[in-house]
C-alpha positions, -999 to +999 in steps of 0.1 A: +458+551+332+437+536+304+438+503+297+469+507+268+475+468+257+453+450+278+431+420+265+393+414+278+373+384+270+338+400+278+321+435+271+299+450+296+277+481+278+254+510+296+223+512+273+208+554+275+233+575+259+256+547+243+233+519+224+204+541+222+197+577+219+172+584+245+185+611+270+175+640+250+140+629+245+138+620+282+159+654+289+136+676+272+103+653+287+118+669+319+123+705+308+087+708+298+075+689+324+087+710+354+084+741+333+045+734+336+044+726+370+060+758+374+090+743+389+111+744+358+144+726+356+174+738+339+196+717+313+223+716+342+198+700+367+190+673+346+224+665+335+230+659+371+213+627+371+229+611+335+242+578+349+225+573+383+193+554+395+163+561+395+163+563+434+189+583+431+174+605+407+142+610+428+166+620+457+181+649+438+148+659+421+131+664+455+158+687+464+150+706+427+115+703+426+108+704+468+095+674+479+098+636+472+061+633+460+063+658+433+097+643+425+078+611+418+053+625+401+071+645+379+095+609+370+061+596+358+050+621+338+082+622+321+075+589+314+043+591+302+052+620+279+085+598+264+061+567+260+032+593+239+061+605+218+077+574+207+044+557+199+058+522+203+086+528+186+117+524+203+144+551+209+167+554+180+204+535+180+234+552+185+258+557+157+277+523+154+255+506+183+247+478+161+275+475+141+297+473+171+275+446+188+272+427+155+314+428+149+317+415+187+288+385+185+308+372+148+341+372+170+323+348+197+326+379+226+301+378+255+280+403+260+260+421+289+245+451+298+241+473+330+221+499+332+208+524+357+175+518+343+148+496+359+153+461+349+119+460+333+125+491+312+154+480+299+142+448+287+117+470+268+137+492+256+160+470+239+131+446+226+116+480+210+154+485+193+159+447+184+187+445+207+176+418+233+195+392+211+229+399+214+226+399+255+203+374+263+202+369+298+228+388+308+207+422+310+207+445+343+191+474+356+198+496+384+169+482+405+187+451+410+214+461+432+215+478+469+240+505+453+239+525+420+266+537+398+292+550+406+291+522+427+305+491+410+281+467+424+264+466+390+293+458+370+298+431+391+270+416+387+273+415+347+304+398+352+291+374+373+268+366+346+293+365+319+314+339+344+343+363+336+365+378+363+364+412+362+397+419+353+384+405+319+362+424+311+357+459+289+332+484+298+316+508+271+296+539+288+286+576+282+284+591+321+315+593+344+293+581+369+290+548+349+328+546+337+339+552+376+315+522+384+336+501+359+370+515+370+359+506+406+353+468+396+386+467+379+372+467+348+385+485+314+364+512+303+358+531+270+344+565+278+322+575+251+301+607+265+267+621+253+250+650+265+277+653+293+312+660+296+331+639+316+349+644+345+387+647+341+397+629+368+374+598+354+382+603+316+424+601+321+419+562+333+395+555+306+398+552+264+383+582+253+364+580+223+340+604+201+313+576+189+313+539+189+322+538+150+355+544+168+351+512+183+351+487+154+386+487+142+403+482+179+384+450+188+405+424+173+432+440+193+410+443+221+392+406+218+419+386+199+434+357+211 
C-alpha cells in the first residue's frame, strides 16, 4: 500500500529520468548507434535497461547485440555520441527538479541520491546541472554496491549516509526497478515514471505521481514535525 500518512525525515532521489532529463538523449544515442552497426535496437530493448546498472545493462545488451564485446563497445559509443551532443552542457532538469530540492533544503530535509549510474558520472552530471549542492556527500552510483536495483542494497547505503533508518526515509524514482529497490529497504517511494510505464504490481505500493511539480505542496505533510 502506499505510504498514506506516513512521516520521513530524509529523501533519497534517482538522478536519469527524475532530476534530469537524460534517457531520451542516451535512448536515441542507442537507436542510432546499433542501427549503424547494423544491429539495430528497438525502443522496447532499450527500455529494458531504464533503472538497472551498467553491468547489468552490458549483460542484456550482449544478449541483443551478440556478444559481450560489442555490448561494451556499443555502451561507449553511446557515450561518446551523448558527450558530442551536449557539448559540456549538462542534461536539462526535470520539470520541478529544482524547485522540489530547493523547498526540501529551506525545510532543513536531508538529501541523497542513488543512482544506477557510475559514481563518477553522476558526480558529473550533477556538477554540469548545478545540483551537487543540495547532496553533498551523500551521492551514489550503482558501481558502488555488489547488487543493482531492484536490489535495495543501494538505498541502503544512502540511508546510511543520511544516519537515518530506513523506515525514515522517502524515495523519489522514475523506473519500477528503482521504486522496488526502495520498497525492498522499507523505504516510502513516490513513483514518478519517464519513458516507462511502471509495473502494476510496483506502482499500487508507491505514490504515483505525473511530475515532481506534484511534489511541492505534500512536503510539509510529508517532512513536518
Amino acid at each position: 500500500m502506499p505510504h498514506t500518512g506516513r512521516r520521513f525525515t530524509a529523501a533519497i532521489f534517482d538522478m536519469d529520468g527524475l532530476l534530469l532529463d537524460s534517457e531520451r538523449p542516451i535512448r536515441d544515442a542507442w537507436l542510432r548507434q546499433s542501427a549503424a552497426a547494423g544491429t539495430p535496437l528497438s525502443e522496447a530493448d532499450y527500455l529494458l535497461t531504464v533503472g538497472i546498472n551498467r553491468r547489468d545493462t552490458l549483460l542484456l545488451m550482449a544478449e541483443k547485440l551478440g556478444s559481450p564485446a560489442r555490448a561494451e563497445a556499443m555502451y561507449e559509443a553511446v557515450d561518446e555520441e551523448v558527450h558530442a551532443q551536449l557539448q559540456g552542457r549538462g542534461f536539462d532538469l526535470k520539470p520541478g527538479a529544482l524547485a522540489l530540492l530547493t523547498q526540501l533544503k529551506a525545510q532543513g530535509v536531508p538529501m541523497a541520491l542513488a543512482s544506477s549510474t557510475r559514481h563518477a558520472e553522476v558526480q558529473r552530471r550533477l556538477g554540469l546541472a548545478g545540483l551537487l549542492e543540495f547532496f553533498g556527500p551523500r551521492v551514489h552510483g550503482g558501481d558502488q554496491v555488489q547488487r543493482g536495483k531492484p536490489h535495495p542494497d543501494l538505498f541502503l547505503l544512502a540511508a546510511q549516509s543520511l544516519g537515518t533508518a530506513p523506515a525514515h526515509a522517502l524515495v523519489f524514482e522514475d523506473s519500477s526497478y528503482g521504486a522496488q529497490g526502495g520498497l525492498s529497504a522499507g523505504m516510502g517511494v513516490v513513483l514518478v515514471p519517464d519513458l516507462k510505464q511502471p509495473d502494476p504490481a510496483v506502482a499500487d505500493r508507491c505514490t504515483n505521481l505525473p511530475s515532481l511539480n506534484h511534489v511541492l505542496e505534500r512536503c510539509p505533510h510529508w517532512f513536518g514535525a
